[in-house]
N, C-alpha and C positions, 0 to 999 in steps of 0.2 A: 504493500500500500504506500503511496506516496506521502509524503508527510503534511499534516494539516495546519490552518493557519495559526492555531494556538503554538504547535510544533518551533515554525516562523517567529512568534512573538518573542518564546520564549527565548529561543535562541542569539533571536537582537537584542532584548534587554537583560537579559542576567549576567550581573558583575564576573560571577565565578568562569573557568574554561569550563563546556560543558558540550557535549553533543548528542545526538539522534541516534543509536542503533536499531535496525528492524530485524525479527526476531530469526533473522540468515545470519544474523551476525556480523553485517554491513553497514557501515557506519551512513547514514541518510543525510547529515549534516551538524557541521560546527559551526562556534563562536569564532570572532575573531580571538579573546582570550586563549583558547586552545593552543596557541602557540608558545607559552607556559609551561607544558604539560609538552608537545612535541614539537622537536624542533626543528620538522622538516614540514613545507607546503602540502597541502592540496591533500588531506584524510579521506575528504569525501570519497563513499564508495568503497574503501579501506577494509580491511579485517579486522575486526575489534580485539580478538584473540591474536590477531600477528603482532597488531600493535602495543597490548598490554600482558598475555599472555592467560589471561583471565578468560574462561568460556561465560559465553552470552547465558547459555540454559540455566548457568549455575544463579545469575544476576536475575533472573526470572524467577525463578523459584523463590529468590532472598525479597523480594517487594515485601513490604510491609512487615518483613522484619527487624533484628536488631545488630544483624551481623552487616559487616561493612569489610570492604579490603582496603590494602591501605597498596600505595605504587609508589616504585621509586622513579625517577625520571628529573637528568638536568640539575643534579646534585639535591633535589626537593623531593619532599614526601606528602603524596598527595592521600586522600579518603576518600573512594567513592561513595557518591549517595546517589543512589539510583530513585527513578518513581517508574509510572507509568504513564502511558501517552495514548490514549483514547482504549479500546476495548475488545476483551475476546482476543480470537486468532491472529485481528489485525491491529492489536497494542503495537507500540513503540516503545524503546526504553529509553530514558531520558539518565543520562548518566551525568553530574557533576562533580570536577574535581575540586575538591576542598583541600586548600593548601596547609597542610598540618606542620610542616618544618620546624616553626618555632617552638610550637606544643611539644614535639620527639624529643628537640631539643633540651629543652628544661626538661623532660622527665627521663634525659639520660642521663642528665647532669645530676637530677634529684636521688636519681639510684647510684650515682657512683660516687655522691656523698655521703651513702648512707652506713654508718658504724656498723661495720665487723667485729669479735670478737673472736680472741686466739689463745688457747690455752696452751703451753709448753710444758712439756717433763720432759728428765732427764731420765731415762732407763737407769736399773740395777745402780741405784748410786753410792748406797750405801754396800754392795758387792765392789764394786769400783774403791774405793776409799779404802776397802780394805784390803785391797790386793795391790795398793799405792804408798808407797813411800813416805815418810812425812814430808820429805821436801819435795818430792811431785805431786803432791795434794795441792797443796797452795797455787802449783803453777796451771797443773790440771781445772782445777775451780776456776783461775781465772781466763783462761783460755776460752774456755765452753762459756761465761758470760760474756767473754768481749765478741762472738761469734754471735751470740742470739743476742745482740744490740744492736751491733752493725744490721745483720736480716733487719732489725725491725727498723733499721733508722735508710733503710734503702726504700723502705714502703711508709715514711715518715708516721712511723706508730708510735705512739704512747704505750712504754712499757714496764712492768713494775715485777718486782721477784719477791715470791710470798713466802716461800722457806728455800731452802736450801735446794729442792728439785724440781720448782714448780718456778712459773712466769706466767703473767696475765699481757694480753696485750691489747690494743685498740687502734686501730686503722679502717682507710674509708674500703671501701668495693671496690673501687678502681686499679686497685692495687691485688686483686684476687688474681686474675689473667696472667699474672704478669710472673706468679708465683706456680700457677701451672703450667703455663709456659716453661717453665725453668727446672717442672716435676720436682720440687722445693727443695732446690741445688745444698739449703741450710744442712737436711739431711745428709748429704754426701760430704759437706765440710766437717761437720761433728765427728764425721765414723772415724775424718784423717787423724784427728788430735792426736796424736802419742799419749798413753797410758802403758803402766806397769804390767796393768791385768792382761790377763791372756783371751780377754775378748774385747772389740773395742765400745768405744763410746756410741750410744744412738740416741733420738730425740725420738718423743711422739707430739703432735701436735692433732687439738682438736680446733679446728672452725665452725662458726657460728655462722650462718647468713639468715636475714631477713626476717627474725623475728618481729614480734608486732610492737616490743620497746625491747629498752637496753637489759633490762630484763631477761626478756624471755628469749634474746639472742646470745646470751651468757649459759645459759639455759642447755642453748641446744649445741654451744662451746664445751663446755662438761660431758654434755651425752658424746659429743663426736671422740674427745681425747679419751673416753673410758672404752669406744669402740677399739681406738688406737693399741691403747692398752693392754685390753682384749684378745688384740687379732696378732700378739706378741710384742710391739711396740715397734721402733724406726720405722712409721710413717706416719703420714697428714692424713687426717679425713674429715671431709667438706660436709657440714649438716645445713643443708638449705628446707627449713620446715619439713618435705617429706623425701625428700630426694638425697642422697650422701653416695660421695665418690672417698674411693681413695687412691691414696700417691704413696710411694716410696714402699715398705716391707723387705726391704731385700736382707735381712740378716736374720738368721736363725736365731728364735728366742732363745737367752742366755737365763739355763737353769737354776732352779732359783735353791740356794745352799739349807734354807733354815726351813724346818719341815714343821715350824709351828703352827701354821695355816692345816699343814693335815690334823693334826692333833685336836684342835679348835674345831674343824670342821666334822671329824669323828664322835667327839662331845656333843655338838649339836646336833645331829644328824641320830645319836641314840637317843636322846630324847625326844625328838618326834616320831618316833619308832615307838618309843614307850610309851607317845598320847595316844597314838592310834588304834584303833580297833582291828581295821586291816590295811594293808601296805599294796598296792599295786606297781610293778614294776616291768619298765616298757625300756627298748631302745630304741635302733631306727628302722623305720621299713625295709623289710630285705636284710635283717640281722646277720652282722658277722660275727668272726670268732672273739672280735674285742665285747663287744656289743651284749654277747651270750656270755662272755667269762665273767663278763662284770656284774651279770645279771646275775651267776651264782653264787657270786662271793656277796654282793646286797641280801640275795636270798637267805645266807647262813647268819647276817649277822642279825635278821628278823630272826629266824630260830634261837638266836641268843638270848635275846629279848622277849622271847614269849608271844608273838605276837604272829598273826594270820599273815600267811604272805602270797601272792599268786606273780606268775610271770607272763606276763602278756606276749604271744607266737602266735602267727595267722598261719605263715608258711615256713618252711625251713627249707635252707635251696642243700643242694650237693655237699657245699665245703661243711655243714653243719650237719650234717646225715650223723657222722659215725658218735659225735661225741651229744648229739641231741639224742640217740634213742639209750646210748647209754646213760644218761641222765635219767629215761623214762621207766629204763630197767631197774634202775635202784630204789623208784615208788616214792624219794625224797622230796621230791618238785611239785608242786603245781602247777600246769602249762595251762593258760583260757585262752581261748579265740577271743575278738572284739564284741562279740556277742554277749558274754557270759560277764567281760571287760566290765561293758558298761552296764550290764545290770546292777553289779555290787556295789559301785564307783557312787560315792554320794560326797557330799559336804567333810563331810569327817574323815572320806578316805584319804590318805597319803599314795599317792603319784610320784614314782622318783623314775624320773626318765636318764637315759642311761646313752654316752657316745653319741647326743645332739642335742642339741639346746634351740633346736629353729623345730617351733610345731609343726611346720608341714612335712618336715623329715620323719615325724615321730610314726613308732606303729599304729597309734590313732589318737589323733588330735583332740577328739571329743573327748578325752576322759581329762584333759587338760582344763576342758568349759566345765568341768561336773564336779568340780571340787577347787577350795581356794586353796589346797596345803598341797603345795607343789615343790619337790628338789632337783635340781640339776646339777650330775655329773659329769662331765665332759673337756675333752682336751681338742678338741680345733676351735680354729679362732672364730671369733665372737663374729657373729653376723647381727646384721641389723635386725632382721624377724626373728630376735631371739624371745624364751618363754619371760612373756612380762612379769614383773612384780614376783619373783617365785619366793617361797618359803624361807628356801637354802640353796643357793646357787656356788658350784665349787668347778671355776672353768677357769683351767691353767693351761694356756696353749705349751708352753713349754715342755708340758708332759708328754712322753713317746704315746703314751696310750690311755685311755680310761683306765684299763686294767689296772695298769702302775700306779693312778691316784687311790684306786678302791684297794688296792691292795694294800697302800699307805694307811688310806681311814682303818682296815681289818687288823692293822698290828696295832693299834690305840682302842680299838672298842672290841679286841677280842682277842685272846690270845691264840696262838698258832696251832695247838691241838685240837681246837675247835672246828677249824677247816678240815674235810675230807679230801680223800685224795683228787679225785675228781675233779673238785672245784679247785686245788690248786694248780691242776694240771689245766684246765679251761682258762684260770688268768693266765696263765706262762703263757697258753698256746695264743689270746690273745695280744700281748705282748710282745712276741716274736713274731705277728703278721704286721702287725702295724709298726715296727722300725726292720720289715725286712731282714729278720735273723739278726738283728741283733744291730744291724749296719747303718742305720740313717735313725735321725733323730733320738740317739741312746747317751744318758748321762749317768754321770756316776750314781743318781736315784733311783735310776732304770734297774739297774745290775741289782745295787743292794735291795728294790722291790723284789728282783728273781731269785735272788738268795734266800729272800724271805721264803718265797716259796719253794721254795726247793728244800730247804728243812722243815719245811710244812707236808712234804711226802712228794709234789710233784717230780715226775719223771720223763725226762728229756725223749727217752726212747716211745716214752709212748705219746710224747706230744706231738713228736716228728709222725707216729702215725697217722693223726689227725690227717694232716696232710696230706696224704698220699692222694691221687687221683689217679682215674679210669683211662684206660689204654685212648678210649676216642680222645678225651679232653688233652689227652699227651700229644697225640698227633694234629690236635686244630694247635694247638701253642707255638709245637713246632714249626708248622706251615705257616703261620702269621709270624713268626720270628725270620724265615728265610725270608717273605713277601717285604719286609721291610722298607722304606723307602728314607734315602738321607738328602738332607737338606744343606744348603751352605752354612747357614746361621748355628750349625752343629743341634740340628733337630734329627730328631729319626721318628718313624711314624707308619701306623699300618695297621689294617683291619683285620677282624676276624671272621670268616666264613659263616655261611649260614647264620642260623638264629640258637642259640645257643642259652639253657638253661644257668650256664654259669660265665654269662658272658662278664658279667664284675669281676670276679675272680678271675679269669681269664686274661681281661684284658690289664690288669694291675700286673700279673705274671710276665707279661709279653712286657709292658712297660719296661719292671724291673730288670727283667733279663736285657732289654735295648741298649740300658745305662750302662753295660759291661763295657760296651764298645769304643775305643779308643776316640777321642775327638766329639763324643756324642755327649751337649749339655743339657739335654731335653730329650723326652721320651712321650708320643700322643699314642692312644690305641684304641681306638672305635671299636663297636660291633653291636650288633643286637642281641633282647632277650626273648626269650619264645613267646613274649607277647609282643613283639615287634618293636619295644623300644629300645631308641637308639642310647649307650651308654660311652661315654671315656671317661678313660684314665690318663692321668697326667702325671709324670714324674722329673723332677733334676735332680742337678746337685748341687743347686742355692744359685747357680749365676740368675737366671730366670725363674721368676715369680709364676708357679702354676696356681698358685691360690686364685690370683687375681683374673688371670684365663679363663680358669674353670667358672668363676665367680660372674663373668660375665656371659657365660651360658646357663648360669640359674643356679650354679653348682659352689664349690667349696672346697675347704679343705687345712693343708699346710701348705708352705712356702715352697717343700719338693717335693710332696704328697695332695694331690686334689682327685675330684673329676664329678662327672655332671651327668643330668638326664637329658635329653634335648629332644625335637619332634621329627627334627630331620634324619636325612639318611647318615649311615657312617662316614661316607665320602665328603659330603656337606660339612659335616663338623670338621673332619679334621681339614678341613679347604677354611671354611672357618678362623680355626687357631693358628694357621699359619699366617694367614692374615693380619690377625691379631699382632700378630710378633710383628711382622715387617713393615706396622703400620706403631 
């Protein structure tokens, strides 16, 4: 339809650049203004979408509503407002550009002055100090403060030190960018410092953004450096109200010497044992052998106690076969389905979940909602969807394994004749899957946890049984270990065949075994489970962060231990994480 004379009017007298679209998406006529907006002759006729990029149908649908686009053009920032121009099939769209530049402007200006807050710790400080000199104390202390002043006086912050490991700080938003950009370079100068100790120096730092006062952005300053904390410490992590990134992690958490925190946590942990009536005790979906060892040494110390205990098991895959029916055989256990879970599960029950602290990992979430008396045991690092508000919360990334902490609280709330063999053979065998025989993430608490056990009756020969696997799963390991594929960046990587009941276990194995390889600092390994989901494993040995990998496929972990569930195929992912890295 050709356009009408109201069309005409409009088009002579309105101040703003504005033109005609008819619903081809052909521009029917402009203002003289429009040249504002482009700064080339003669639109008429034009493509509305060649020349804004914005489709007409979508501008159609939006009349009378409250959505608007905003365009750039000609270093200016325009808002379209659109109306309508006569009716039915043969409308017109009346588009006006509204020149917002100055508005953008103030409200970027407004946002990049608006107060940040930063919170600093000093990792293991008092491990530090005591493994320093007296006269490299002094020079060490002032070091690490002339470091985190300089940072703050680069991003012109207001900075204060509140004891001895702690700094507060305060700077605008503008200076956020600028600190990611740089993946917070502070981090890498601290680790240089010379100390005496035989591990070095690291920072954590939490950020605070865009709370609704200075308050409540201090708020989420605290919540972010406790994540830091958490997730082992040397790095930043960004809390913007619901959104949090992190930076840096690259240093293996440095073991923590003083076992008072077990002790303390052992204490508390029997007497909510002793309030309870009955105790339900869960780990993560898809139970490994950490997961289960730890579930039996909690089990015994409820037998100690007196008290009711049940162990929440939907499924048991392969690796859990030999030592899950022996468990069944001795008539000692109580095994429920989530059925039976949640019927007992009330107010007063105690819930001690076991090797994860994120409810969606959990064997069932709901029995989380069905009671306020909640513990958590757990050693990977803190993730944000951690169990809110719990009872007793005991998460030391530092630890090779759950087992290793439970087996800590059990020499303090019980003594060692109390354990069956069984169960101290189920923590060992836990224990030795999750640091790889002994070989990645094992500290001197590690060993003296297996020493524990081990005079507590466990037996090495029979834990190595556990272990053993079925001639097929020998020959998929094998064949995804030859299929390997190596990368420049000293990756290696590769799938497992078919759809496979044990493909977790499987593809952790293939991992492990990749990292033997000369030159190889990274280990990925795809595959699916016989319900078709896609799983990896991630492994190093410390240069590269698989936590953070993993973590951005949904997943989690350690620093050289991760891996994730994901929708896609096994090829996809690991196309995926390579990207990841080279990006």
């Amino acid at each position: 339809m050709s356009e009408t004379l109201f069309g005409k009017l409009v088009s002579s007298y309105i101040p703003l650049p504005m033109c005609i679209v008819n619903r081809n998406g052909k521009v029917v006529r402009s203002n003289d203004h429009i040249s504002e907006v482009f700064i080339y002759d003669g639109i008429e006729s034009a493509d509305f979408f060649a020349l804004t990029g914005i489709k007409v149908s979508e501008l159609f649908e939006e009349v009378g509503t409250n959505n608007y686009h905003v365009l750039e053009r000609n270093g200016k920032q325009f808002r379209l407002m659109i109306n309508l121009e006569g009716e039915g099939e043969d409308a017109n769209l009346l588009v006006f550009f509204d020149d917002i530049t100055n508005f953008e402007n103030l409200k970027d200006r407004y946002n990049n002055e608006k107060v940040c807050v930063a919170r600093i710790n000093i990792d293991n400080y008092d491990d530090l100090i005591a493994s320093t000199s007296a006269e490299k104390r002094m020079l060490v202390s002032t070091e690490v403060d002339r470091t985190i002043r300089k940072w703050a006086s680069k991003c012109n912050g207001s900075i204060n030190k509140l004891n001895n490991v702690q700094y507060i700080m305060y700077f605008q938003y503008s200076y956020v960018e600028g600190m990611i950009e740089s993946k917070f370079s502070i981090l890498d100068e601290v680790r240089q410092i010379e100390t005496e100790a035989d591990f070095p120096m690291s920072l954590s730092i939490g950020i605070g953004i865009g709370g609704k006062n200075l308050v409540g952005t201090e708020e989420y300053a605290n919540a972010a450096l406790d994540l830091a904390l958490g997730r082992g410490g040397d790095q930043a992590v960004i809390k913007r109200v619901s959104k949090i990134e992190y930076y840096g992690g690259k240093l293996q958490t440095v073991e923590k010497g003083n076992k008072g925190k077990s002790r303390v946590v052992a204490h508390a942990l029997k007497q909510l044992i002793d309030q309870s009536k009955r105790v339900i005790i869960m780990g993560h979906a898809n139970p490994d052998m950490d997961a289960f060892g730890s579930a039996l040494g909690i089990y015994r110390m409820c037998l100690i106690c007196g008290r009711d205990a049940y162990i929440v098991m939907n499924e048991v895959n392969e690796s859990l076969q030999v030592i899950y029916q022996q468990a069944r055989e001795t008539e000692n256990y109580q095994f429920i389905n989530n059925k039976k879970a949640e019927a007992i599960t009330d107010k007063d029950a105690l819930v001690i979940l076991l090797d994860t602290h994120r409810p969606s990992y959990s064997e069932n979430a709901k029995l989380l909602e069905m009671t306020d008396r909640i513990v958590v045991i757990d050693h990977h690092r803190r993730a944000e969807d951690c169990v809110a508000a719990p009872t007793l919360s005991y998460i030391e990334s530092y630890a090779s394994s759950t087992a290793e902490l439970v087996s800590e609280i059990l020499q303090y709330a019980a003594p060692k004749k109390t354990l069956i063999k069984l169960e101290a053979e189920a923590l060992l065998a836990g224990m030795t899957v999750d640091t790889n025989r002994f070989a990645v993430k094992t500290g001197v608490r590690t060993f003296e946890a297996a020493a524990w056990l081990r005079r507590a009756g466990a037996d090495t020969a029979e834990v190595k049984r556990f272990f053993q696997t079925d001639m097929e799963d020998f020959k998929v390991r094998a064949k995804c270990i030859a299929a390997a594929e190596f990368y420049d960046e000293g990756i290696a990587t590769s799938i497992t065949d078919g759809w496979n009941e044990n493909a977790q276990v499987l593809n952790s194995q293939v991992a492990d075994e990749l990292l033997n390889i000369k030159g190889i600092k990274a280990s990925f390994v795809a595959g699916r489970t016989e319900r078709g989901t896609t799983v990896i494993s991630g492994r190093s040995l410390g240069e590269i962060n698989v936590q953070i990998l993993m973590e951005r496929l949904g997943g989690g972990g350690h620093l050289t231990t991760a891996g994730a569930q994901v929708e896609c195929t096994p090829e996809e992912a690991i196309h995926q994480v390579i990207e990841m890295i080279r990006n």
